[in-house]
C-alpha positions as a printed NumPy array, in Angstrom:
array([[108.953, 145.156,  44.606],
       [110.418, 148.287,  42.781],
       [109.657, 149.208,  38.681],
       [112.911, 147.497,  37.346],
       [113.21 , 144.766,  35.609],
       [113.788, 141.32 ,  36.837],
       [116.124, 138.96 ,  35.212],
       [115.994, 135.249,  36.298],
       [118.444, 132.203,  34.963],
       [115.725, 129.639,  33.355],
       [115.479, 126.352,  32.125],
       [113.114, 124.536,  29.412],
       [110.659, 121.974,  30.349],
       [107.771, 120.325,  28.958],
       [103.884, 121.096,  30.068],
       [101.356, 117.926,  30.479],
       [ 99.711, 118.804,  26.905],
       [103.717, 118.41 ,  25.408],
       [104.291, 122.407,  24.818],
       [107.839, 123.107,  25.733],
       [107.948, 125.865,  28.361],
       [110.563, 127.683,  30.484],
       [110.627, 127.807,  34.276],
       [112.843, 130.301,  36.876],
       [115.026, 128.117,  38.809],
       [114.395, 127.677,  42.62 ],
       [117.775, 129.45 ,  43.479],
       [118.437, 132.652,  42.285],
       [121.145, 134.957,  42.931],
       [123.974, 137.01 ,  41.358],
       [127.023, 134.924,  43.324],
       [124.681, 131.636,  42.31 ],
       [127.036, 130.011,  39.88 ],
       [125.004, 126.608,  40.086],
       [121.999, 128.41 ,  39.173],
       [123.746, 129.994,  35.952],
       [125.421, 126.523,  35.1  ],
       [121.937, 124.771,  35.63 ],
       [120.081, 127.217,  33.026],
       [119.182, 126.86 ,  29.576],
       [118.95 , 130.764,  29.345],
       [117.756, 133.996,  31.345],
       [114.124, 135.13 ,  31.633],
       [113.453, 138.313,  31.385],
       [110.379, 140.156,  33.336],
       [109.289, 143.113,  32.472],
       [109.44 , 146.312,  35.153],
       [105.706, 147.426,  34.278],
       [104.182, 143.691,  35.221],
       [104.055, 141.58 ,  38.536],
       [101.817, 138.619,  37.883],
       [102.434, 136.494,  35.446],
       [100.081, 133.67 ,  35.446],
       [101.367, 130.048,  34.46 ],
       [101.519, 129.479,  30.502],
       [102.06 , 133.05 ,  30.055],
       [104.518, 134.288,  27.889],
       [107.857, 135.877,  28.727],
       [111.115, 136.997,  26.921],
       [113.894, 134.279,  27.157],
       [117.462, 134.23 ,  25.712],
       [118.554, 130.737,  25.716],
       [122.372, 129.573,  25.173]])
């Protein structure tokens, strides 16, 4: 995995303790147009970070 950053299509969802959260979608793709229909919004990654640990937070632009 290069330095660039990483844009996914994301959707909201709710945690067990009742916090919403956003989660990449399963399919992922440029040509995906289910994947872009399914999404609330894009997630963006950041090129200087790989892990990101579950509850962490992210940038997201929802529509």
């Amino acid at each position: 995995m290069g330095n660039h950053l990483q844009v996914l299509a994301g959707r909201f969802t709710t945690t067990q303790s009742g916090l919403t959260a956003v989660e990449p979608l399963e399919k992922q793709g440029s040509a995906s147009l289910l994947a872009i229909a399914s999404a609330d919004g894009l997630i963006l990654l950041p090129e200087d970070r790989h892990l990101f640990a579950p509850g962490g937070l992210v940038d997201f632009f929802p529509w």
